[in-house]
C-alpha positions as CSV (number, residue, x, y, z in Angstrom):
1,X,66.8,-0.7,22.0
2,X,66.6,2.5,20.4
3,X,69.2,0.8,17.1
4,X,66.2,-1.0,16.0
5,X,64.1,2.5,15.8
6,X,66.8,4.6,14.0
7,X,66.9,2.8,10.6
8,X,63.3,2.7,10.5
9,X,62.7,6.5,11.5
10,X,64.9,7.4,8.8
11,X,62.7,5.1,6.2
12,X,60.1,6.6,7.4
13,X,61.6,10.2,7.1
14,X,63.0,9.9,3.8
15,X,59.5,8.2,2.8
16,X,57.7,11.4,3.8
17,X,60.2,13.7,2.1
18,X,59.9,12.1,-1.3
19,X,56.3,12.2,-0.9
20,X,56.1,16.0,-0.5
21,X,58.2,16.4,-3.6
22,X,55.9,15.0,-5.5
23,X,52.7,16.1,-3.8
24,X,50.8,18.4,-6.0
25,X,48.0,20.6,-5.3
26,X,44.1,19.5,-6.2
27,X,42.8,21.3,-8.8
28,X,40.1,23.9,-7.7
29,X,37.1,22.4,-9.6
30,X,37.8,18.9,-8.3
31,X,37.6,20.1,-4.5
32,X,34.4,22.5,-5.5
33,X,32.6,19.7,-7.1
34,X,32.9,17.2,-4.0
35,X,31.6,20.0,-1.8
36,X,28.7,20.0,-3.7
37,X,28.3,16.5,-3.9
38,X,28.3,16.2,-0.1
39,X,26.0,19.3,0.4
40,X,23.3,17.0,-2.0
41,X,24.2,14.0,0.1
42,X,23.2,16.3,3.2
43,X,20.3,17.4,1.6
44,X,18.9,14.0,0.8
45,X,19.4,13.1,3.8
46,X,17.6,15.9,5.6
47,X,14.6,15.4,3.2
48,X,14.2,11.9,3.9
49,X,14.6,12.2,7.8
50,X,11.6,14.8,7.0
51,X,9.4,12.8,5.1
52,X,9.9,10.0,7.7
53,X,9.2,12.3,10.0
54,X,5.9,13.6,9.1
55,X,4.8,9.9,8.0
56,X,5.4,8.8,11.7
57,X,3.3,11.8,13.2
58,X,0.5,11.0,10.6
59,X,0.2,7.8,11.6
60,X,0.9,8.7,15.2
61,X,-2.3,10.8,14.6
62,X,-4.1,8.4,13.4
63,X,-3.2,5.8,16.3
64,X,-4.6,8.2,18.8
65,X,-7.9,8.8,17.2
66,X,-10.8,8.1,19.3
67,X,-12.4,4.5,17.4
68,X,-13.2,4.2,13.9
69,X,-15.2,6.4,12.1
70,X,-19.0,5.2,11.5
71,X,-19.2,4.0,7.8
72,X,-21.9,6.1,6.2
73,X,-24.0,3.8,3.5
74,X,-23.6,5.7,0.1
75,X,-26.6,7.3,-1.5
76,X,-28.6,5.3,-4.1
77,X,-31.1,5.5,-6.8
78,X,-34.0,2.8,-6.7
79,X,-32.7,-0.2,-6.6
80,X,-33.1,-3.1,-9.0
81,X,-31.9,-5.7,-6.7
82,X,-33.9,-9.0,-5.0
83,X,-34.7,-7.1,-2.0
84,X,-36.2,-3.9,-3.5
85,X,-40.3,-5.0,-5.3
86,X,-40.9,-6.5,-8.0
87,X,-43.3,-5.0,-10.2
88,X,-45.0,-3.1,-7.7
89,X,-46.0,-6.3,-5.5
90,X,-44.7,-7.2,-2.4
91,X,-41.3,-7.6,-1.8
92,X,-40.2,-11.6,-1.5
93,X,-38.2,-12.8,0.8
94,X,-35.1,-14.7,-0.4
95,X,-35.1,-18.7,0.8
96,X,-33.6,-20.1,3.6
97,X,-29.7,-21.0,3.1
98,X,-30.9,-25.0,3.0
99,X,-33.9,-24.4,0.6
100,X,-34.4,-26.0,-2.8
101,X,-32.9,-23.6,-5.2
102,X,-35.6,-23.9,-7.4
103,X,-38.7,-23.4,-5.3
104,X,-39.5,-19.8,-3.4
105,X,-42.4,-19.6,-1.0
106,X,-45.8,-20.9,-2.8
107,X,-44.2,-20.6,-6.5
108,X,-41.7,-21.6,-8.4
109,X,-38.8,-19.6,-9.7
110,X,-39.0,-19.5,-13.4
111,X,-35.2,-19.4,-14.0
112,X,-33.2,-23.0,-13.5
113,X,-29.5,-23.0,-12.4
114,X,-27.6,-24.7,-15.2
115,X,-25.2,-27.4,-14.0
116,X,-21.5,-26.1,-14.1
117,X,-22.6,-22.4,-15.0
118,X,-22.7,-21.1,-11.7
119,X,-25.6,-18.7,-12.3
120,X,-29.0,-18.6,-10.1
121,X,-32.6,-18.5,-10.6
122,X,-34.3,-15.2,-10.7
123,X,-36.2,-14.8,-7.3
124,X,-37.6,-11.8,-8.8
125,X,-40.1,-13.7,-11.1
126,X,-42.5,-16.4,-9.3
127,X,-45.1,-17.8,-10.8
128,X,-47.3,-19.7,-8.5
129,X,-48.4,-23.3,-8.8
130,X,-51.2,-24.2,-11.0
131,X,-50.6,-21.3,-13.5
């Protein structure tokens, strides 16, 4: 069994050898520049396991928060809105949900809701019937 072997380990052998004599150093530049390419590689990859890193804990942080904060209702100037008074009168209160939209109390709201428009009366002005 060991024939078989022989003409193949000298292939082999005289492969290797004629591959030597051709083999031919790698310029300096070329083996400087793929150090620095794998140093940046390294370096990307630190910075992103970092970023990940502190992301996780942030929200890690936030998971272990006692509840939600209270929402705080912003500060505002007088408001112009249905609920605040209209002209120094008392304050109306806006119709129930299955109300006629153009009746309010004991008057009648003096803006109409156009067909198609999708705007609403103005609450804020009641005249009251007979007037």
């Amino acid at each position: 069994m060991s024939e078989p072997q022989d003409p193949l380990r000298t292939l082999f052998r005289q492969a290797g050898a004629f591959g030597q004599a051709r083999a031919e150093a790698v310029p300096v530049a070329r083996v400087a520049e793929r150090g620095r390419r794998a140093r940046r590689r390294r370096l990307a990859a630190l910075a992103a396991g970092a970023c990940l890193a502190v992301a996780g804990g942030g929200v890690l942080a936030a998971g272990l928060l006692p509840g939600r904060p209270t929402a705080v209702a912003p500060a505002v100037s007088p408001s112009t809105g249905p609920s605040a008074p209209a002209r120094g009168g008392p304050p109306h209160e806006s119709p129930p949900p299955d109300a006629d939209p153009t009746r309010v109390g004991d008057g009648v709201a003096t803006g109409t809701r156009e067909p198609g428009t999708g705007t609403s009366p103005t609450w804020d002005d009641t005249v009251p019937p007979g007037s």
